[in-house]
Kinemage of the C-alpha trace (Angstrom):
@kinemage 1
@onewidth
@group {chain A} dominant
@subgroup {mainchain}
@vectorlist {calphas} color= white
{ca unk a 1} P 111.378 94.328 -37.510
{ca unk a 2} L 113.813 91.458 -38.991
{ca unk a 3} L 113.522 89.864 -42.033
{ca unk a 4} L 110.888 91.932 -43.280
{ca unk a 5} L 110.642 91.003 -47.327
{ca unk a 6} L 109.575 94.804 -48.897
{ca unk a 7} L 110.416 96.211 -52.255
{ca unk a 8} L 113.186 97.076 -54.444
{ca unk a 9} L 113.085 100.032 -56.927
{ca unk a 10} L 115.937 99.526 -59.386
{ca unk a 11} L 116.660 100.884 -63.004
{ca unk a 12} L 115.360 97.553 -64.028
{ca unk a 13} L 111.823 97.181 -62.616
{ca unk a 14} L 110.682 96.354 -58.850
{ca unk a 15} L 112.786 93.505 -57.266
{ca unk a 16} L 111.835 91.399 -54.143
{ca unk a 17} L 114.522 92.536 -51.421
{ca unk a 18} L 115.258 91.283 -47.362
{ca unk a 19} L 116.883 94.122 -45.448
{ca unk a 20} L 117.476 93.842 -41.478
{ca unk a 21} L 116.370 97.033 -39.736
{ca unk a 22} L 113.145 98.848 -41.464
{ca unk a 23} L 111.933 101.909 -40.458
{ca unk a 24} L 109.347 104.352 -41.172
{ca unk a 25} L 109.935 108.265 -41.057
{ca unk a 26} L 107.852 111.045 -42.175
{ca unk a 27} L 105.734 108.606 -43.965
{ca unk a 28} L 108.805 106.916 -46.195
{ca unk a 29} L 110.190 103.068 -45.867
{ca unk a 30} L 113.663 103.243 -45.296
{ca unk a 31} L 116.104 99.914 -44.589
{ca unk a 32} L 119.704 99.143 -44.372
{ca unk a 33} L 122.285 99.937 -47.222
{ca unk a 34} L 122.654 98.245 -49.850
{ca unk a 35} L 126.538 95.660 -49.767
{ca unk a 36} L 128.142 94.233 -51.795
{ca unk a 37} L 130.869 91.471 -50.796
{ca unk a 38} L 133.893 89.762 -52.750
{ca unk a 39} L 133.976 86.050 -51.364
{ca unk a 40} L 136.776 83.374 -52.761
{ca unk a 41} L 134.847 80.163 -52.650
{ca unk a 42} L 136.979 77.253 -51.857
{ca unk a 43} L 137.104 74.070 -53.662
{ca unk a 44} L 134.396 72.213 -52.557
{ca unk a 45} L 131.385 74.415 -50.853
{ca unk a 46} L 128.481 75.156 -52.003
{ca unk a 47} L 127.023 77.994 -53.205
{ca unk a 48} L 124.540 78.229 -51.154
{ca unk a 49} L 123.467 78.574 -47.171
{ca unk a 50} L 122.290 75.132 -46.380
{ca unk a 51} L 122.067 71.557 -47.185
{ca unk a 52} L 120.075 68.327 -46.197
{ca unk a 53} L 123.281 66.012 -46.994
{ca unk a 54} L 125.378 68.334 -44.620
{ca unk a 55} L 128.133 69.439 -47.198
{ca unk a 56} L 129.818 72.467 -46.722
{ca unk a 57} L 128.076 75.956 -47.593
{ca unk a 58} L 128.664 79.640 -47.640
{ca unk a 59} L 127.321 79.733 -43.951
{ca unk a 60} L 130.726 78.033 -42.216
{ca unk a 61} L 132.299 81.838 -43.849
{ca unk a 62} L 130.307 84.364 -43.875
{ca unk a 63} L 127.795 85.076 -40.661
{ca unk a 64} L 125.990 87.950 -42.599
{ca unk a 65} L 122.302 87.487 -42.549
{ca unk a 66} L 120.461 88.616 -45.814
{ca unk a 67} L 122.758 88.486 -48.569
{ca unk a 68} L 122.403 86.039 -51.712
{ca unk a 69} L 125.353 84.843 -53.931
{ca unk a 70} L 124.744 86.895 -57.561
{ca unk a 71} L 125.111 83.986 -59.574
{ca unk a 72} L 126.586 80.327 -58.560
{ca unk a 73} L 130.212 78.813 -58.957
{ca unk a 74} L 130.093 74.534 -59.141
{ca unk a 75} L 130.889 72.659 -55.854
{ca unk a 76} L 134.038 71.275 -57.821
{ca unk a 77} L 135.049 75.774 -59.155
{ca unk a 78} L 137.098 78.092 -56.931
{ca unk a 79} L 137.050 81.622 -56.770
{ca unk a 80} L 135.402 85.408 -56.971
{ca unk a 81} L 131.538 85.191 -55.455
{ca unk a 82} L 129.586 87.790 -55.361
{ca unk a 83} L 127.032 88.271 -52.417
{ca unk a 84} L 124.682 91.284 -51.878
{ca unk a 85} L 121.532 92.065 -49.672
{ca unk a 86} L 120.465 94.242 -53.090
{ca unk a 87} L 117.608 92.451 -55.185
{ca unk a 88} L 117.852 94.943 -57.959
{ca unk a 89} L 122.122 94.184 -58.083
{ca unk a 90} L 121.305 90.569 -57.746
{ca unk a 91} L 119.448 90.614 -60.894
{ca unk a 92} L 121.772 92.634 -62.540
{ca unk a 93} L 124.915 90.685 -62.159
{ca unk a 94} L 123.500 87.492 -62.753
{ca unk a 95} L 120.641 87.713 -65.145
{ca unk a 96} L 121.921 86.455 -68.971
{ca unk a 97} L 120.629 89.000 -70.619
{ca unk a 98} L 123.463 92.273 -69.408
{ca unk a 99} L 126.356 90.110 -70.647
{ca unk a 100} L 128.275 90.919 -67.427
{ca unk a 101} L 132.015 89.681 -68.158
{ca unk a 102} L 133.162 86.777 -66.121
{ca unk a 103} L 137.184 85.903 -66.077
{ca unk a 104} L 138.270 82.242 -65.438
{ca unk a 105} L 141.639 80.326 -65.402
{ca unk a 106} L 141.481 76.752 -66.162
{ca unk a 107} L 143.589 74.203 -65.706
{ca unk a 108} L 143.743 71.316 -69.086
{ca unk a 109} L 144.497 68.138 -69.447
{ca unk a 110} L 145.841 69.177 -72.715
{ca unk a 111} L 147.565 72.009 -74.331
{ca unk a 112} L 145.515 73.016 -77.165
{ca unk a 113} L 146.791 74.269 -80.537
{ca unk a 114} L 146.219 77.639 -82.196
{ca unk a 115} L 143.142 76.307 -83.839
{ca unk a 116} L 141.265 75.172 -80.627
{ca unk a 117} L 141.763 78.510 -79.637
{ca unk a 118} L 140.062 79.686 -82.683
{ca unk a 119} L 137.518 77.685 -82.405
{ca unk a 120} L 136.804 78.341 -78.639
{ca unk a 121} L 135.817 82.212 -80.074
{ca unk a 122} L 134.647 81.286 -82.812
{ca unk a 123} L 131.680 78.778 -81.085
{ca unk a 124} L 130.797 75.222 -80.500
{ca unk a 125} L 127.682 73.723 -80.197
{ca unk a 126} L 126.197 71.964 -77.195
{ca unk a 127} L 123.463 70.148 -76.307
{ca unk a 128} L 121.715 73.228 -75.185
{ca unk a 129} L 122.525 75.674 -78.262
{ca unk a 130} L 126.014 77.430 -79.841
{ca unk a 131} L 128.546 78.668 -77.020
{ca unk a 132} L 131.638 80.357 -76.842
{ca unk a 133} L 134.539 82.614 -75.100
{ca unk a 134} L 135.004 86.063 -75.914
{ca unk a 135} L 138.676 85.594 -75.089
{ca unk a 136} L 140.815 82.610 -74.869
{ca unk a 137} L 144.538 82.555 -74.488
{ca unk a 138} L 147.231 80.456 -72.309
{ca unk a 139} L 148.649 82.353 -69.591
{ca unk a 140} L 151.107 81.277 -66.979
{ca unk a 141} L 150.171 79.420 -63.749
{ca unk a 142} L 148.374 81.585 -61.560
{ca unk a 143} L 149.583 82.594 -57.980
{ca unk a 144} L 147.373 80.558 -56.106
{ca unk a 145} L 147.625 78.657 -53.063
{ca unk a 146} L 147.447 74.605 -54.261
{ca unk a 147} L 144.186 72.786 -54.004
{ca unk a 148} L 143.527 70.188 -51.466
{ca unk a 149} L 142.766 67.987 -53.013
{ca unk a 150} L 145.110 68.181 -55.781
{ca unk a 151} L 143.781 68.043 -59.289
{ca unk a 152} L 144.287 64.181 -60.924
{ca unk a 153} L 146.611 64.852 -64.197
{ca unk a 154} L 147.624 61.700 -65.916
{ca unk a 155} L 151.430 60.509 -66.705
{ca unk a 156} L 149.825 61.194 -70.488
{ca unk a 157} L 148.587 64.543 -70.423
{ca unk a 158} L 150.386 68.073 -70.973
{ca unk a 159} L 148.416 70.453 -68.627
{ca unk a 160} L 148.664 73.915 -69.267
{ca unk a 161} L 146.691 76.876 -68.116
{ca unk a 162} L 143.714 79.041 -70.271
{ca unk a 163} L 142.963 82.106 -69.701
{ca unk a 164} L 139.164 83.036 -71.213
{ca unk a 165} L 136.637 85.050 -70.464
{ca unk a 166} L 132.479 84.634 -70.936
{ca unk a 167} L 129.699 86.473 -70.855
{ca unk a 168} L 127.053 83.783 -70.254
{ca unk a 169} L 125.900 81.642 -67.047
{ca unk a 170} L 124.886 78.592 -68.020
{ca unk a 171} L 125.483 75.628 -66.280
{ca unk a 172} L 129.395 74.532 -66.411
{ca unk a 173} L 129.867 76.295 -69.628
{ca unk a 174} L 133.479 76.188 -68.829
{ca unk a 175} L 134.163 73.045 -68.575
{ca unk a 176} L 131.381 71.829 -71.595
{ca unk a 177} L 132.943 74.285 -74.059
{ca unk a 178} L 136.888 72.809 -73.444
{ca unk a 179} L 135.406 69.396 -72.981
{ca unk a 180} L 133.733 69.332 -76.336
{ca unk a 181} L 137.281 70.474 -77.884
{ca unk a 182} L 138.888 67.587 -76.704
{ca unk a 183} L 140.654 69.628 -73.396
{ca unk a 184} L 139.236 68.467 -70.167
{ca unk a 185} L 139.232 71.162 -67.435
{ca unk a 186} L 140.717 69.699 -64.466
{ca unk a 187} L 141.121 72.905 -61.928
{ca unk a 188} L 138.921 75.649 -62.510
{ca unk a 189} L 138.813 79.176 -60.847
{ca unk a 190} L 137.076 82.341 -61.511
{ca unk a 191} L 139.164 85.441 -61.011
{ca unk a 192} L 136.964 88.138 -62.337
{ca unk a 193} L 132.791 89.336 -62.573
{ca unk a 194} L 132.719 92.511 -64.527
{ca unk a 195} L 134.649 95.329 -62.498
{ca unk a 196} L 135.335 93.096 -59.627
{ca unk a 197} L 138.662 91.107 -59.549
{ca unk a 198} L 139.182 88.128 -56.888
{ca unk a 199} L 142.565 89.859 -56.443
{ca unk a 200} L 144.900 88.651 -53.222
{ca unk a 201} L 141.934 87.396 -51.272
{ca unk a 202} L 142.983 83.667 -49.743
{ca unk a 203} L 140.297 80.906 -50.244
{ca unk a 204} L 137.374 81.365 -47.023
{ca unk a 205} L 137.801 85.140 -47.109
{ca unk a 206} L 135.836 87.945 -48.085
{ca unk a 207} L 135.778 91.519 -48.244
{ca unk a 208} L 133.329 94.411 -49.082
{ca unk a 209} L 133.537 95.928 -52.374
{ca unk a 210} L 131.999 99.226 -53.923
{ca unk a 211} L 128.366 99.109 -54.659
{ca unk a 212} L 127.059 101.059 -58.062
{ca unk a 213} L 125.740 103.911 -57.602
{ca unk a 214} L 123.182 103.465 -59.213
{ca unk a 215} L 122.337 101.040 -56.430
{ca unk a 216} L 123.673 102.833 -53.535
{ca unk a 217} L 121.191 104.476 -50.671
{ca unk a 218} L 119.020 102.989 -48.014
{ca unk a 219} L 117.031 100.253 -49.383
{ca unk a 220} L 113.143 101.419 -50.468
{ca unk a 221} L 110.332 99.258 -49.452
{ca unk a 222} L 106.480 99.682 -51.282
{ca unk a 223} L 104.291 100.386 -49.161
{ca unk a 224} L 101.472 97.395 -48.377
{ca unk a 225} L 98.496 98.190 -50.687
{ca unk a 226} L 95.286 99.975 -49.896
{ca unk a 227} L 92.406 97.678 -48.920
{ca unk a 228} L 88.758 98.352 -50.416
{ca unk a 229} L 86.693 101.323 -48.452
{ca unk a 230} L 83.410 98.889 -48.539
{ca unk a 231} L 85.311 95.339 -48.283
{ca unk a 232} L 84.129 92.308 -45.856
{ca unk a 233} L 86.275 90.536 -43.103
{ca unk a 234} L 89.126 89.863 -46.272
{ca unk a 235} L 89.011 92.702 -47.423
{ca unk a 236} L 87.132 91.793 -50.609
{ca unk a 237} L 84.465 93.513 -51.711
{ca unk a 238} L 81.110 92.046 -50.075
{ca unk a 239} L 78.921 90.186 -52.829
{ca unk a 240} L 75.776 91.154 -53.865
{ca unk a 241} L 72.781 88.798 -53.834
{ca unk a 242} L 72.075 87.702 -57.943
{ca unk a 243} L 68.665 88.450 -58.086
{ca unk a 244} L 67.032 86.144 -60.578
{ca unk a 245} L 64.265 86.369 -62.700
{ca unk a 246} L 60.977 85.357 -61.809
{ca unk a 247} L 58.188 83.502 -64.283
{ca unk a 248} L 56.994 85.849 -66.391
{ca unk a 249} L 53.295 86.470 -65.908
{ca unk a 250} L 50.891 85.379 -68.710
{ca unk a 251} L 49.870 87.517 -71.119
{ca unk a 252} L 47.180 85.262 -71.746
{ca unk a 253} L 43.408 85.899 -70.041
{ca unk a 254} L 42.441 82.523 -68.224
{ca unk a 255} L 40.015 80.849 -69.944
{ca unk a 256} L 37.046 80.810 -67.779
């Protein structure tokens, strides 16, 4: 059967999981193994399989069926994606509350000072509550092919590239934290997600990448529940009549 939605078992709790090929032996649900794929999202795509308005998506580069991007990158961000056919590693990569590391370089209009640095790790706060980077530092440009189309930088600014890490997801946190600083990002790319690295992969490519084991193995699914011995046509149980009571009889002889 394809596409059959079953059951994930994972250290954190039971996860809703779509695996290709089910099968059932000896009485146990087994399924496809669990992958786990690098992806370098271009400038531009979505992160996501389809869209009304026709822009581009993750399905022009990668024909797997069943996998879901861990997390989302903008439209307007480059770089590491993370895609797995793994509910349970889904949740773990992307859900706020593990803190899973994620690496970005970023491209500034300005070149901030020692004490925008500070500041950056020390926290700002936004509209949505107190942010910041658990590393910030300027690097050197990094070895990437140019972006088409190239990033706008005015005859007045003095771009420079940041190197800082994060350990939350909210929405363009990147660009809100150096924007509120007074450094506007204007190329942004994710090079890192925990363990995984984006590494030499060109923009459009991906590659497979090591699964935890603690997420490795066929993929479980729980088995459909038992329906009622006694149920109706629904497989509820049948209702019983209310029996009402009647008018109490009179205690009271007629009067003759």
């Amino acid at each position: 059967m394809q596409g059959l939605l079953g059951w994930c078992w994972a250290p954190l709790g039971p996860m809703r999981e779509a695996s290709g090929s089910i099968a059932r032996v000896e009485g146990r649900f087994t399924g496809q193994a669990a992958m786990l794929l690098r992806f370098h999202k271009p400038y531009g795509v979505l992160s996501q399989f389809t869209d009304e308005d026709g822009r581009p998506t993750l399905k022009t580069y990668l024909p797997q069926p069943h996998i879901y991007a861990a997390g989302r990158l903008d439209r307007d961000s480059e770089g590491l994606l993370l895609l797995t056919n793994h509910g349970g590693l889904q949740h773990w990569l992307s859900h706020p509350r593990h803190k899973v590391e994620k690496g970005y370089w970023a491209l500034l209009d300005q070149t901030p000072d020692r004490a925008t640095l500070k500041r950056l790790q020390e926290g700002v706060v936004l509209k949505d509550g107190p942010a910041r980077a658990l590393q910030a530092a300027l690097c050197p440009a990094p070895s990437l092919p140019e972006r088409d189309p190239a990033p706008r930088i005015k005859s007045s600014s003095h771009p420079c590239w940041l190197d800082l890490t994060i350990d939350e997801g909210r929405n363009r946190l990147v660009r809100r934290l150096c924007a509120a600083l007074g450094t506007p990002v204007l190329r942004l790319i994710r090079y890192r997600i925990g363990d995984y690295a984006l590494e030499d992969l060109a923009p459009g490519a991906y590659a497979e990448a090591p699964v935890p084991s603690a997420f490795r193995g066929p993929l479980p699914l729980k088995p459909p529940p038992r329906r009622p011995e006694h149920g109706g046509p629904t497989g509820r149980p049948r209702s019983r009549p209310s029996r009402r009571p009647g008018p109490r009889a009179s205690r009271t002889p007629p009067r003759s």
